[in-house]
C-alpha positions, 0 to 999 in steps of 0.5 A: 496536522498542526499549522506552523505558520498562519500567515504564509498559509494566507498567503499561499491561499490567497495565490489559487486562481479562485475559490474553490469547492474546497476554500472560502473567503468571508468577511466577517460573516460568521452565523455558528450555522452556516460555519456548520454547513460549511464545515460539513460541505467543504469537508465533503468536497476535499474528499472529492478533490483528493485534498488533505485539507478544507479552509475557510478563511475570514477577513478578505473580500469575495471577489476582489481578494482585498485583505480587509481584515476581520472582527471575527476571533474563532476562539472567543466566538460563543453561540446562544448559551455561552457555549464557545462556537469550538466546542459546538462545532466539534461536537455536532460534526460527525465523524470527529474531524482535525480542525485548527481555529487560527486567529492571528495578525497579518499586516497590522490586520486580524484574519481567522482561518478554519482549517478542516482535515476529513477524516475519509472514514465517511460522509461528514455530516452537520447535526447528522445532515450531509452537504456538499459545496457545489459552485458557490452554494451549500447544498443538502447531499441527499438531493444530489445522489449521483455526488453522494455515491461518487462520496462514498467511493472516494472514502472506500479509495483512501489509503495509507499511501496518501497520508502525511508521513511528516509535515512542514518540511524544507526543501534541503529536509526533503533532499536529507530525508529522502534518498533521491538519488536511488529513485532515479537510479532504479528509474534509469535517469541521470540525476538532476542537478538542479534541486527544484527539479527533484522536487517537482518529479517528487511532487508528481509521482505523490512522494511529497506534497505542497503544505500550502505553507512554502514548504512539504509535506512528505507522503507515506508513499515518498517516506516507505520507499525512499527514507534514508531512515525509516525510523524518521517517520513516526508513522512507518517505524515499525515497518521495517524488514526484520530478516532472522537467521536460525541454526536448525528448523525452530526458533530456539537458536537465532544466529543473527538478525539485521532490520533494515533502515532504509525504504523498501525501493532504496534498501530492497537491492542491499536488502535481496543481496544479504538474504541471497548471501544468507541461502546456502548453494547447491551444485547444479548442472545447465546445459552441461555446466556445472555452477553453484546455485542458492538452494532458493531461486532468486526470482522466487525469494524476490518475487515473494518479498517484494509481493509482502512489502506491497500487500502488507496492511499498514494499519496493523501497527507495532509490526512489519515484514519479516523474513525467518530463515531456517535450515530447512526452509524460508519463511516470509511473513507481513501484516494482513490476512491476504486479500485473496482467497489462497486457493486463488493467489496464483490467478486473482489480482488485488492489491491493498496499497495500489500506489505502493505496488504501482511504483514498485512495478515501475522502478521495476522491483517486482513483476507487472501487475500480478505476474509475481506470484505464478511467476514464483512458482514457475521458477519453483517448478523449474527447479523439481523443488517442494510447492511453497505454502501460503498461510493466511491467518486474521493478521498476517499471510505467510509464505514459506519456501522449502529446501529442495528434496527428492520426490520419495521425501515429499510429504502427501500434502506436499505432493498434493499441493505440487499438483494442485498449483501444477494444474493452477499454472497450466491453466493459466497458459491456457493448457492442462495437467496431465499424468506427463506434465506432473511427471516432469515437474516431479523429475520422474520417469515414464515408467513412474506413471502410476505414482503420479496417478495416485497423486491425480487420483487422490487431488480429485477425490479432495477436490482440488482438481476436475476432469477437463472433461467429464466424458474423458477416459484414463488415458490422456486425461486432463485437468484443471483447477476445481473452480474452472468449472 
């Protein structure tokens, strides 16, 4: 991410309370060796920090922050050899690192800055030595082990989310490119009128951030959930919601495609209204009532494309979520294999993009914390329909869901896998499968027992479900999940 203007950037450095791990000022002092180190110590101490850059600036005094100038150029400084001192550094710092080389004039004066972007891919290191800047001193990483595992885990814990989305922008950039008016709309908040207001609540939730240069930096976390355009935001473009309507039960003819342009918290209501739309109805009867119903509930589809858009991997580039909807069913695909193994997706929580799904709980687009999924199959249940399938494959996770049909049209893996889920969610209400709890969930009559049994039977013999107890008999059995036990 390339500097705009050097000299505000002095100026916003020069105004933090002191030096910090992650910022030094010199005056002239400029041994290749020590930039070096220092490259390597600061670099390292912006990942602690959380910070996007590390500076290293010449030509203002230690201390007294008097603006001296300096007699440094980084673009001409070579080192033993004539080698430029820029080609060297980059060459004996390890990872690769963005690093700008700022030679220009200030108040009549000569200032140099180094700016250095880690990587978080690892540890950076100088001629293959890690060092981490600790007070005022520049010392060897492998003498501090405590700081150098706490390295590691923040390099493990960067994410998509924090990156930049688009660099340098002015305050009315941010109110035209954002739609500020829908977070606080979803947050329930009257929106304020006072611009700087905005500006501050989106700087705290990590929407956006100072860029040191009077102006922002707005986030991929800001630029997926409240872009007015996502096609804006180069890193994000393709991350777009492809929703597919086919004519019969394959790809051959598509009636219609619409892609979403806005983020997924300012589009996601348009976004469930045109899919709900899409769904064909049924007539069903509550309470002696009869009413028109999608044939898919709607807590299931939203549950289901919020839990794609939160746990897609945003390093797969090229593609997004998409929904395909067929005569026959629903299928909603995202980037990345599932981070969980599927026999576990109802009761395991783990998220690839936590902030992500953070805010989409917050704004209250989705269920808390790992209550989608069951919360789905739930709603699924409660309408006798066919159990969705989750696919994970090495790039993607799709979830299909299923037109409803009678009991005596389910498939055997169908059957099973309604089974295996039944005794998945009674588990996690702390209770069990029974012959009676799998016959209502199919709609069937007491008189039916024997076809449940052979459904038990068959999911016991596969094992995808146990005896609760090994001593138990036939009669009021109960099960659970395989790997409770």
């Amino acid at each position: 991410m390339s500097t705009n203007d050097p000299e505000a950037l002095l100026e916003r450095l020069l105004a933090e309370p002191g030096e910090s791990d992650w910022l030094e000022f010199k005056h002239n002092n400029c041994s290749p060796e020590m930039i070096g180190k220092w490259v390597s110590a600061s670099a390292n101490a912006a990942i602690l920090s959380a910070r996007e850059r590390a500076y290293l600036v010449w030509g203002v005094e230690d201390g007294s922050r008097e603006k001296l100038g300096t007699s440094v150029r980084l673009g001409e400084l070579k080192i033993n050899g004539g080698e430029l001192m820029t080609n060297w550094i980059n060459r004996t710092i390890t990872p690769s690192l963005m690093m700008e080389f700022l030679d220009f004039t200030h108040e009549e004066k000569a200032f140099s800055i180094l700016t250095i972007e880690p990587t978080y891919d690892r540890p950076v290191a100088f001629k293959d030595k890690r060092y981490l800047r600790i007070a005022e001193n520049v010392r060897d990483l492998s003498d501090h082990p405590e700081h150098e595992k706490a390295l590691w885990l923040a390099t493990s814990k960067h994410r998509f989310e924090g990156a930049i989305a688009l660099p340098h922008q002015s305050e009315s950039d941010i109110l035209s490119k954002l739609d500020v008016s829908s977070y606080y709309k979803l947050a329930r908040e009257e929106l304020p009128k006072n611009n700087k207001e905005i500006i501050r609540r989106f700087m705290l939730r990590g929407f956006i951030r100072e860029d040191m240069e009077g102006r922002y930096d707005i986030t991929n976390l800001g630029a997926i959930l409240f872009a007015s355009d996502i096609g804006a935001f180069p890193s994000i473009a393709t991350k777009s919601v492809r929703i597919i309507r086919y004519v019969g039960r394959d790809k051959r003819t598509a009636s219609g495609e619409v892609e979403g342009r806005k983020g997924y918290a300012a589009g996601f209501s348009g976004l469930m209204s045109y899919i709900m739309k899409a769904i064909p109805t049924q007539e069903l009867y509550r309470d002696g009532v009869r009413s028109m119903e999608p044939i898919y509930p709607d807590t299931a589809v939203r549950e289901l494309i919020a839990n794609a858009l939160i746990h897609q991997d945003f390093t797969i580039s090229g593609v997004g979520p998409v929904v395909d909807m067929y005569a026959d069913r629903l299928e909603v695909t995202n980037p990345g294999h599932s981070l969980i193994e599927v026999d576990r997706i109802v009761d395991e929580r783990r998220s690839r993009n936590e902030k992500l799904a953070a805010e989409m709980r917050s704004l209250g687009l989705c269920e808390e914390r790992g209550g989608g999924i069951d919360k789905a199959l739930l709603e699924i249940e409660r309408r006798c329909a066919p159990p969705p399938d989750f696919v994970s494959s090495k790039d993607s996770m799709r979830v299909v869901v299923f037109s409803p049909k009678p009991f005596n049209e389910l498939t055997k893996s169908e059957k099973r896998r309604a089974c295996f889920f039944h005794c998945i969610l009674g588990w996690i209400k702390s209770d069990y499968m029974t012959n009676t709890s799998l016959r209502e969930r199919f709609m069937l009559q007491p008189t039916d027992y024997q076809l449940v049994s052979a459904i038990i039977s068959e999911a016991v013999k596969m094992g995808r479900i146990v005896a609760a107890d090994p001593a138990q008999g036939r009669k009021h059995a109960k099960y659970v999940p395989y790997w409770v036990k």
